[in-house]
N, CA, C and O atoms as a CHARMM CRD file, in Angstrom:
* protein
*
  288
    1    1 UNK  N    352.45000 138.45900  82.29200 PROA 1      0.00000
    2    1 UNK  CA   352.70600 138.57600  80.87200 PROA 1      0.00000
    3    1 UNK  C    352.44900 137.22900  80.19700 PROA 1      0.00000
    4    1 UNK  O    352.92900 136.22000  80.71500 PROA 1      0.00000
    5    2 UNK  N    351.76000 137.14700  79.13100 PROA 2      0.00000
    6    2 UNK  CA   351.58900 135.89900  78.18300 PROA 2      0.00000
    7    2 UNK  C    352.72500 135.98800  77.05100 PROA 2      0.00000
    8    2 UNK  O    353.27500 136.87600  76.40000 PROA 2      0.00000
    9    3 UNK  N    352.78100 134.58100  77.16900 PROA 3      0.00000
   10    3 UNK  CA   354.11300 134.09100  76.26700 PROA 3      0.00000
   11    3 UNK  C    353.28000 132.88400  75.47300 PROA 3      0.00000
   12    3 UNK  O    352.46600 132.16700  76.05600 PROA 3      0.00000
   13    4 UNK  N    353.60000 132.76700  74.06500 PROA 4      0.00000
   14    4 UNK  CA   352.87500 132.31100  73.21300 PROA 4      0.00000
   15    4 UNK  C    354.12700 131.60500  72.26700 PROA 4      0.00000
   16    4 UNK  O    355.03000 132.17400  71.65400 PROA 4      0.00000
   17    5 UNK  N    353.73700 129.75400  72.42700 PROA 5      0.00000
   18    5 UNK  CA   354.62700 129.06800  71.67600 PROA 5      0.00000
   19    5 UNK  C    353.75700 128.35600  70.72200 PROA 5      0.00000
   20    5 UNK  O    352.71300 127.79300  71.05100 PROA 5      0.00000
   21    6 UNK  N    354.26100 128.40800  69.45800 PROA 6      0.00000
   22    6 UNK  CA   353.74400 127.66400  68.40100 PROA 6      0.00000
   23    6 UNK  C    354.18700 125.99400  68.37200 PROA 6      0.00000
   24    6 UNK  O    355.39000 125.77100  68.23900 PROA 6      0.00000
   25    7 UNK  N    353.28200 124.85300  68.48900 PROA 7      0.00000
   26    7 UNK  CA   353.27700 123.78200  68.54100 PROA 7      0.00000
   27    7 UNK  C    352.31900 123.14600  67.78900 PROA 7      0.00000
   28    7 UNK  O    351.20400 123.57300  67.48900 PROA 7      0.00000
   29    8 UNK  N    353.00900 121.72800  67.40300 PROA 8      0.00000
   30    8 UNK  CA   351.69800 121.20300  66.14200 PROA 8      0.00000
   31    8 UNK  C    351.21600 119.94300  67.30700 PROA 8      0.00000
   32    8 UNK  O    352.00600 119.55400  68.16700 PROA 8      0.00000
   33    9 UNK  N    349.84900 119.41100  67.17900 PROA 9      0.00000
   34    9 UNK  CA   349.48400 118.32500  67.74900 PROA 9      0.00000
   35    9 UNK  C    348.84900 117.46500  66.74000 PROA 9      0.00000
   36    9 UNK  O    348.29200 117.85200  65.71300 PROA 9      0.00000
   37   10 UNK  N    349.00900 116.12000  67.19200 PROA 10     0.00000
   38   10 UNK  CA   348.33600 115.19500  66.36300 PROA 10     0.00000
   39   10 UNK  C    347.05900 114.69700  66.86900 PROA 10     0.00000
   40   10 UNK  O    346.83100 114.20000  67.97200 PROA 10     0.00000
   41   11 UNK  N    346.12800 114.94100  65.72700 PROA 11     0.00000
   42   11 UNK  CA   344.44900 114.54600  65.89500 PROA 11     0.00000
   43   11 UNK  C    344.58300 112.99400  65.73200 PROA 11     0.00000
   44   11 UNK  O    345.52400 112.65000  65.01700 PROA 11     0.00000
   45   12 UNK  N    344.13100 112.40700  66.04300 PROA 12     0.00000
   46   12 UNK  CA   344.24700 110.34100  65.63500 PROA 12     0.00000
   47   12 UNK  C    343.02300 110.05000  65.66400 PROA 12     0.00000
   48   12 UNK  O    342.53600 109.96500  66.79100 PROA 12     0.00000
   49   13 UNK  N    342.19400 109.82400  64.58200 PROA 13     0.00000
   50   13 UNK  CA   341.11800 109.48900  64.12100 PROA 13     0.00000
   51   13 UNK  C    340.62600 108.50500  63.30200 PROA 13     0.00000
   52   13 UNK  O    340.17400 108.91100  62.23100 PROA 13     0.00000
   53   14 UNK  N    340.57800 107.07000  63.55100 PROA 14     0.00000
   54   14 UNK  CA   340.20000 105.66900  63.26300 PROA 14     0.00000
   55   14 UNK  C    341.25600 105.91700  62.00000 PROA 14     0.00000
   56   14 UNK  O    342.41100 106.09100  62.38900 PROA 14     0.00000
   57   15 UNK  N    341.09100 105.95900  60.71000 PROA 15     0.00000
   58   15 UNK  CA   342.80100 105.31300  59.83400 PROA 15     0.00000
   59   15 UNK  C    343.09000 106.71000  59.31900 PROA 15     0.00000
   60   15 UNK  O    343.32900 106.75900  58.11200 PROA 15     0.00000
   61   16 UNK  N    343.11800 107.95300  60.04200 PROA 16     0.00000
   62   16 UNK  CA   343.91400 108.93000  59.19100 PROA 16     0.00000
   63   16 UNK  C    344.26400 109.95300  60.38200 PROA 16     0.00000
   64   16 UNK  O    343.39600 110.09400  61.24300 PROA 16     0.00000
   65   17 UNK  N    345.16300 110.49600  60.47300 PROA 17     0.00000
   66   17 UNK  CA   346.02100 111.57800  61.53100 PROA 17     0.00000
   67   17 UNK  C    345.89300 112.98400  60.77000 PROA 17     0.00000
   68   17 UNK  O    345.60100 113.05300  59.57700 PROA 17     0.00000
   69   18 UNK  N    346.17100 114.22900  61.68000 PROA 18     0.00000
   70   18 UNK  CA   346.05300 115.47500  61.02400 PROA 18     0.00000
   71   18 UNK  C    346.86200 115.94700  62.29700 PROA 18     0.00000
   72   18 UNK  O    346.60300 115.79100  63.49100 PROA 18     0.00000
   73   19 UNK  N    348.23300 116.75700  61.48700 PROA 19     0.00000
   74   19 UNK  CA   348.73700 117.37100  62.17300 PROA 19     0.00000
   75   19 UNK  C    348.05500 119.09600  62.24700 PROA 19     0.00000
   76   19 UNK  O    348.20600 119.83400  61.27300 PROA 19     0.00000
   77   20 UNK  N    347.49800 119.46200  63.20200 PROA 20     0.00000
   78   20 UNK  CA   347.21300 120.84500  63.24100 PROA 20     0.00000
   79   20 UNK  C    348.65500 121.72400  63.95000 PROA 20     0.00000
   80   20 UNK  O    349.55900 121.26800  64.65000 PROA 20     0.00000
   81   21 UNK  N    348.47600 122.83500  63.55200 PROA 21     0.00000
   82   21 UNK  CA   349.24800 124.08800  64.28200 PROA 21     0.00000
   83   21 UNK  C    348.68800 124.69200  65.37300 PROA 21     0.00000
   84   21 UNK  O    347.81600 125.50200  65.05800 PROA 21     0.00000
   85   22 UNK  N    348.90700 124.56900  66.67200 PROA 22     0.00000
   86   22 UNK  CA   348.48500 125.81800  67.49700 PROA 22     0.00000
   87   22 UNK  C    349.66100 126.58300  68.49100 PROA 22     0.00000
   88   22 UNK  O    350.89200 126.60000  68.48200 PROA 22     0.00000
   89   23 UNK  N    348.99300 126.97400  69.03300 PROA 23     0.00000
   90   23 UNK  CA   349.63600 128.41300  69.75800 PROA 23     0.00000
   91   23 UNK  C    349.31200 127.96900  71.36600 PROA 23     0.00000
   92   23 UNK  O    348.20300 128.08000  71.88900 PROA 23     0.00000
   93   24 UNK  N    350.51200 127.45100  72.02100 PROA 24     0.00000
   94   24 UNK  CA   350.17700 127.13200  73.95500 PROA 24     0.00000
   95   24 UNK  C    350.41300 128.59100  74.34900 PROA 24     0.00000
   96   24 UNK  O    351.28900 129.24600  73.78500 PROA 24     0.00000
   97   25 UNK  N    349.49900 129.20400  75.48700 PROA 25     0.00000
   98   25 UNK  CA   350.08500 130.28600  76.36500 PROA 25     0.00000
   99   25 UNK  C    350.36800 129.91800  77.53200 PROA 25     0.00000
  100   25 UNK  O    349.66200 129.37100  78.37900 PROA 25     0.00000
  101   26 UNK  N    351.72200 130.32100  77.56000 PROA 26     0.00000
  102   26 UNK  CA   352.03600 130.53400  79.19800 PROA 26     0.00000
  103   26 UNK  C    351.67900 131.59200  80.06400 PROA 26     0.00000
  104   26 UNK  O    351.74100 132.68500  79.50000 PROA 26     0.00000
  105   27 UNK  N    351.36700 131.62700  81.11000 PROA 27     0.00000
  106   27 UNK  CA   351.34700 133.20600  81.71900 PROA 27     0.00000
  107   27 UNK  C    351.11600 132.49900  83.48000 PROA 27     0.00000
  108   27 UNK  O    350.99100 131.28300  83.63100 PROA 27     0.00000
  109   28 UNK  N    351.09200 133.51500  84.72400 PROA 28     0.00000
  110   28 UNK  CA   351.67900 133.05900  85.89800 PROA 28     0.00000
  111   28 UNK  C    350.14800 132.00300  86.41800 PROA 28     0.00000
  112   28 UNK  O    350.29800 131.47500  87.52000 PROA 28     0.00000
  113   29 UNK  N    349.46200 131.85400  86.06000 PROA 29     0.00000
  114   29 UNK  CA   348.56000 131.41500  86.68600 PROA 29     0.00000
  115   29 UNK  C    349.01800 129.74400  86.45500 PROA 29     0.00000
  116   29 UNK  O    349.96300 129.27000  85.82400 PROA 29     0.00000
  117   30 UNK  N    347.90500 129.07300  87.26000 PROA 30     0.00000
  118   30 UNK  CA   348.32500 127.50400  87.49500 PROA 30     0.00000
  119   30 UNK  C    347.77100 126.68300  86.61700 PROA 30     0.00000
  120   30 UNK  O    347.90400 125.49400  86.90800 PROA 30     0.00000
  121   31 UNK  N    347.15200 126.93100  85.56700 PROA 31     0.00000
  122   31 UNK  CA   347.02200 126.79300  84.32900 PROA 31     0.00000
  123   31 UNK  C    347.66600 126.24300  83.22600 PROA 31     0.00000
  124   31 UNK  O    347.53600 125.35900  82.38000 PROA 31     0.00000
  125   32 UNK  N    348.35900 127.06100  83.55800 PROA 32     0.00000
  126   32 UNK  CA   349.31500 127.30400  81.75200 PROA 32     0.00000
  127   32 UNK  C    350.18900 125.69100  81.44300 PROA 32     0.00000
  128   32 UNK  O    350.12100 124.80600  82.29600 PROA 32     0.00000
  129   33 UNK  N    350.64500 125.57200  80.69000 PROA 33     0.00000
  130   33 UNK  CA   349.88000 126.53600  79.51900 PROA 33     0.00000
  131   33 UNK  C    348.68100 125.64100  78.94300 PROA 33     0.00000
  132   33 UNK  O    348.62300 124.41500  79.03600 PROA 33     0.00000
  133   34 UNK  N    347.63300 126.56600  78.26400 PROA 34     0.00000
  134   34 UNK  CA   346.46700 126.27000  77.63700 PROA 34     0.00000
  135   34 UNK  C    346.44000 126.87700  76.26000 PROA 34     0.00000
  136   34 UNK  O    347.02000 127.88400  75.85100 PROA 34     0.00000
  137   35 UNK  N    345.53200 125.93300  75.55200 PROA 35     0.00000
  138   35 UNK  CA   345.13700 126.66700  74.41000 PROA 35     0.00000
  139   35 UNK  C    343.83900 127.92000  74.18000 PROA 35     0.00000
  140   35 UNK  O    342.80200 128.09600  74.82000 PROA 35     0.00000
  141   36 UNK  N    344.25500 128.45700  73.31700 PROA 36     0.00000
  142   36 UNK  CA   343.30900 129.46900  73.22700 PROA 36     0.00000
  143   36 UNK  C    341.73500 128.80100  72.57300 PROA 36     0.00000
  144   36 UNK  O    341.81700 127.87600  71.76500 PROA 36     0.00000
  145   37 UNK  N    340.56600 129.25000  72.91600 PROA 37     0.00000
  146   37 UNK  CA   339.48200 129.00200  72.38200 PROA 37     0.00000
  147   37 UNK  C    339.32200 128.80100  71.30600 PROA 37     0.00000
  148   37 UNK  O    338.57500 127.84800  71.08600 PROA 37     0.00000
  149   38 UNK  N    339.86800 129.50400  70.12800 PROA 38     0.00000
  150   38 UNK  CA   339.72000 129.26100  68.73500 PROA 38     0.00000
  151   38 UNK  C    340.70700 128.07100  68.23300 PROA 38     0.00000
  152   38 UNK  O    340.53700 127.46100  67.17700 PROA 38     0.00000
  153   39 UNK  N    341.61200 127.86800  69.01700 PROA 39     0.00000
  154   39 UNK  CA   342.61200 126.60800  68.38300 PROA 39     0.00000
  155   39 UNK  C    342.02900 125.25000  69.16600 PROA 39     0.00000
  156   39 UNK  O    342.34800 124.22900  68.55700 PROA 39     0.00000
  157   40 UNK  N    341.22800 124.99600  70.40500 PROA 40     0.00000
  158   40 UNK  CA   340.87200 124.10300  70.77700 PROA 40     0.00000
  159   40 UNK  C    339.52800 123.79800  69.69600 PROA 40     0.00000
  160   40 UNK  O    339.19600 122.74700  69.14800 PROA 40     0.00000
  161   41 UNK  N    339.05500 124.85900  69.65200 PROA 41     0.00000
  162   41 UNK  CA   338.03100 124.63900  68.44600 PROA 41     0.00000
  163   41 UNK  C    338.31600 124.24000  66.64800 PROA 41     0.00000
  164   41 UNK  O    337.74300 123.84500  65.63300 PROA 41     0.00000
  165   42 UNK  N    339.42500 124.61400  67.10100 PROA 42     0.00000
  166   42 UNK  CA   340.14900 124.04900  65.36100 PROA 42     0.00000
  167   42 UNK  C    340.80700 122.28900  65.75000 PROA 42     0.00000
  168   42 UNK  O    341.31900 121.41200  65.05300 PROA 42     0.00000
  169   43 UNK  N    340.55100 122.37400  66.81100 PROA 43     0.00000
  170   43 UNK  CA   341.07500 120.55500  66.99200 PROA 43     0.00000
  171   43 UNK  C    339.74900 119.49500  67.57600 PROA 43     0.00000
  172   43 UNK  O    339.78700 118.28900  67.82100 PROA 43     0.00000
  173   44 UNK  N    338.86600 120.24800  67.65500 PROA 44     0.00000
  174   44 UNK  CA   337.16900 119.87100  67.53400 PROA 44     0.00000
  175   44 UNK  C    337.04700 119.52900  66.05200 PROA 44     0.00000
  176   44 UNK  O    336.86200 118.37000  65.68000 PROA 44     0.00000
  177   45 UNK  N    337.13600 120.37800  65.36200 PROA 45     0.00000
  178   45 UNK  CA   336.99600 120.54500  64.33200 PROA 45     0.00000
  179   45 UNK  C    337.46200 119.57600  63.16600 PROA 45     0.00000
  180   45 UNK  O    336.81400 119.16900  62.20200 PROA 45     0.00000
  181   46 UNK  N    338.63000 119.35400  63.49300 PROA 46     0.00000
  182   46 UNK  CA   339.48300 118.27300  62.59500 PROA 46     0.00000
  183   46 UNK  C    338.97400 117.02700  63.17000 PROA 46     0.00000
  184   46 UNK  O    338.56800 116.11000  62.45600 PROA 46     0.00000
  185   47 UNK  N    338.98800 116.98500  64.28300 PROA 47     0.00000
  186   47 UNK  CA   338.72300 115.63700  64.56300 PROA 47     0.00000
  187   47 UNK  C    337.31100 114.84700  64.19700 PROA 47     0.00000
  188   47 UNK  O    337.16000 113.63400  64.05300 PROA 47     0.00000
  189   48 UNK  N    336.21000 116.02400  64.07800 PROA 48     0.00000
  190   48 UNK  CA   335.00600 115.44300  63.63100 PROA 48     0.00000
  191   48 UNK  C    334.92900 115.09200  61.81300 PROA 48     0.00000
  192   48 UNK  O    334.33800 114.21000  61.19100 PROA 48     0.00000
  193   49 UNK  N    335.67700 116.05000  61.43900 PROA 49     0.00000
  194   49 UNK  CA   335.81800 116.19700  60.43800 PROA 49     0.00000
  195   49 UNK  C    336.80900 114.55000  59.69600 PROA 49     0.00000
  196   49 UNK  O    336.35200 113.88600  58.76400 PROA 49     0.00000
  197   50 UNK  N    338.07600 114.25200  60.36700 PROA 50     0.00000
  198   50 UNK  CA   338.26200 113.03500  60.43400 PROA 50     0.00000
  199   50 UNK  C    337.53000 111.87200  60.60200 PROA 50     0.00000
  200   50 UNK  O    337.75900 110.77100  60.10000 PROA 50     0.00000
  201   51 UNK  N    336.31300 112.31200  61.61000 PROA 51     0.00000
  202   51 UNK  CA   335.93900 110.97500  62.22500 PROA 51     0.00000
  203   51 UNK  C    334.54200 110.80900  60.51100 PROA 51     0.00000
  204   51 UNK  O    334.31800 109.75600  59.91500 PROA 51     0.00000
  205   52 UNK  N    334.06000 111.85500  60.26300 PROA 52     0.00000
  206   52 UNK  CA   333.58400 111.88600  58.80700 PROA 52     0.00000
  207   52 UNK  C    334.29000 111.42200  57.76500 PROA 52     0.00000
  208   52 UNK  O    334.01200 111.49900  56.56800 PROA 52     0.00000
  209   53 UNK  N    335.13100 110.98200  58.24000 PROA 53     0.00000
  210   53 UNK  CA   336.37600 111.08700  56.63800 PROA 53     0.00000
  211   53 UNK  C    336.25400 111.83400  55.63100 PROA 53     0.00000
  212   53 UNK  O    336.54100 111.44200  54.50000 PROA 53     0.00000
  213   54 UNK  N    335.78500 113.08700  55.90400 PROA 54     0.00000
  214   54 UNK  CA   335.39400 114.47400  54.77900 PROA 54     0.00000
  215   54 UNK  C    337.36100 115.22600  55.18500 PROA 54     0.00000
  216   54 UNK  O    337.90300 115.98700  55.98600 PROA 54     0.00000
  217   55 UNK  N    337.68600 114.44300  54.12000 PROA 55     0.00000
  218   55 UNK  CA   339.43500 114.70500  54.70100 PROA 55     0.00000
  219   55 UNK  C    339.66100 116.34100  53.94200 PROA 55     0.00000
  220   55 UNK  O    340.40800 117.13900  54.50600 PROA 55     0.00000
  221   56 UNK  N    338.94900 116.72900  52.64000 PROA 56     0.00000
  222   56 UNK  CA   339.12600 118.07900  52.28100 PROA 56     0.00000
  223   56 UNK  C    338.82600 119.65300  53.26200 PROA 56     0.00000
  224   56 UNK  O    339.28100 120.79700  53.27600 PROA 56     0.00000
  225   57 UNK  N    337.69700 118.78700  54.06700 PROA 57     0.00000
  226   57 UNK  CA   337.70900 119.72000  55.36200 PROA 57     0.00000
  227   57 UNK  C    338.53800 119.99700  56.23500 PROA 57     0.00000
  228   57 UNK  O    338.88200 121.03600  56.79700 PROA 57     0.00000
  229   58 UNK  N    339.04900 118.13100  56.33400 PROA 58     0.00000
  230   58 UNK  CA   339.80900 118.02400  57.61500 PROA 58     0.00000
  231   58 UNK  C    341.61900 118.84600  56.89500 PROA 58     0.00000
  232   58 UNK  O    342.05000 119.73000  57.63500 PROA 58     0.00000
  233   59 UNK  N    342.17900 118.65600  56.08400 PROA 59     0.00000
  234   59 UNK  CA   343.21000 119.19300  55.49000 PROA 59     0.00000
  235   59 UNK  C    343.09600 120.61200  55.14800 PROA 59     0.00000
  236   59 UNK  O    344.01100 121.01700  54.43200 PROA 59     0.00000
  237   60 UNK  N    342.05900 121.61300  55.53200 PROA 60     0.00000
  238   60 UNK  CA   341.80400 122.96900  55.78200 PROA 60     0.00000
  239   60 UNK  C    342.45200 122.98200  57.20700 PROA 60     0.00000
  240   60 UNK  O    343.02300 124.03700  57.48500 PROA 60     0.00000
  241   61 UNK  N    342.46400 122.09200  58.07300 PROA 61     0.00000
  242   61 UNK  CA   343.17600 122.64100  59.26100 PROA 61     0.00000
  243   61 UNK  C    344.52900 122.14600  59.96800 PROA 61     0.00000
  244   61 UNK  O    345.04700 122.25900  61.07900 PROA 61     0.00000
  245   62 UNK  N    344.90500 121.38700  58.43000 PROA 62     0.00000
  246   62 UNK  CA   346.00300 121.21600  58.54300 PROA 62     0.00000
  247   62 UNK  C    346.51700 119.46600  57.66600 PROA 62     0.00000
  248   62 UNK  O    345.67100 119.04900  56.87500 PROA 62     0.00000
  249   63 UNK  N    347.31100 118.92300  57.77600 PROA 63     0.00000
  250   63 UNK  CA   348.00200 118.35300  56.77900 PROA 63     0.00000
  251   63 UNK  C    347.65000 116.48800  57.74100 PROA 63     0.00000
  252   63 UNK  O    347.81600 116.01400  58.86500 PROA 63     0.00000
  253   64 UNK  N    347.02900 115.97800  56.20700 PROA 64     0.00000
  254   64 UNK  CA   346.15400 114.89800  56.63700 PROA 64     0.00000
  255   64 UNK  C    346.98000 113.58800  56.08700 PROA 64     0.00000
  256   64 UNK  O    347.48800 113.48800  54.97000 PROA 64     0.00000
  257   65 UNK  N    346.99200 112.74500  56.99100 PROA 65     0.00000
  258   65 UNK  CA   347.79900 111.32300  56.74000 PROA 65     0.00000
  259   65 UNK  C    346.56700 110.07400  57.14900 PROA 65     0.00000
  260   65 UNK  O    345.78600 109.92900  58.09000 PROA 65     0.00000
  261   66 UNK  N    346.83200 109.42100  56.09200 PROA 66     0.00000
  262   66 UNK  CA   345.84200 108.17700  56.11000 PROA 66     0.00000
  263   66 UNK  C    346.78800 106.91500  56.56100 PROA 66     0.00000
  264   66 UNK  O    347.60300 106.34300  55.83700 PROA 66     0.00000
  265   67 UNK  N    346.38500 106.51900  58.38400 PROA 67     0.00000
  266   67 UNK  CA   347.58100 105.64100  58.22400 PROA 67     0.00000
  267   67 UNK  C    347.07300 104.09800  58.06100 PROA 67     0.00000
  268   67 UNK  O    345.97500 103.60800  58.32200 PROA 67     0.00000
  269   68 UNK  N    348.54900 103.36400  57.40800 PROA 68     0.00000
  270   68 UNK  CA   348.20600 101.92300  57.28300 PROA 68     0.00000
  271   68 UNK  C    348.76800 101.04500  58.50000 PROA 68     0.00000
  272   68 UNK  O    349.10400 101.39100  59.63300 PROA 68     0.00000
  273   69 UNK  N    348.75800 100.21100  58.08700 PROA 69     0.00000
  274   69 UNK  CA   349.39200  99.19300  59.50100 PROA 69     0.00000
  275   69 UNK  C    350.31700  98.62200  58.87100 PROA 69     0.00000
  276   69 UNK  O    350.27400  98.46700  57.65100 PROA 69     0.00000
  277   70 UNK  N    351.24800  98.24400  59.58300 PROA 70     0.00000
  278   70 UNK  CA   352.91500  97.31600  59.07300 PROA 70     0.00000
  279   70 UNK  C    352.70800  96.16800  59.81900 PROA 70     0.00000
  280   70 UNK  O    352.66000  96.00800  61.03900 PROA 70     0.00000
  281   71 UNK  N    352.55700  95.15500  58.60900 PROA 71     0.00000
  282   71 UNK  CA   352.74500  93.90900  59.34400 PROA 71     0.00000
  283   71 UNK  C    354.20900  93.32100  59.39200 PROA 71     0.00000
  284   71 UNK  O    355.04700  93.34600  58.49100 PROA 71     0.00000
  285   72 UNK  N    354.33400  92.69300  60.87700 PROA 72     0.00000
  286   72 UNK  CA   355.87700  92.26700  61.46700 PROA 72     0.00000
  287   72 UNK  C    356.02100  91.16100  60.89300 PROA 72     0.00000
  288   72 UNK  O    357.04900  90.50500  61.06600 PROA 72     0.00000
């Protein structure tokens, strides 16, 4: 039986992050859990899309942060 947990991961792409949403399955094989084809492809996706800094693309697959640096 597949069991399906919703988890967000972070893309990190030279100065801006994108949290995407996906879906891990568990099920008995030695595998698990993995992502499904279409969500590994939605984190292809952002990340090229980041590495473009075309961030209106990249914020179609989820919620885009431009980060700065803190100086100590």
């Amino acid at each position: 039986m597949n069991k399906k947990r919703r988890r967000t991961r972070l893309v990190h792409q030279g100065k801006y992050a994108a949290e995407v949403d996906i879906e891990l399955i568990d099920d008995e094989t030695g595998w698990a859990p993995y992502l499904s084809l279409a969500d590994a492809q939605r984190l292809n996706d952002v990340r090229d899309a980041l590495r473009q800094e075309n961030i209106s693309r990249a914020s179609q697959f989820g919620r885009v942060y431009r980060l700065t640096p803190v100086n100590a």
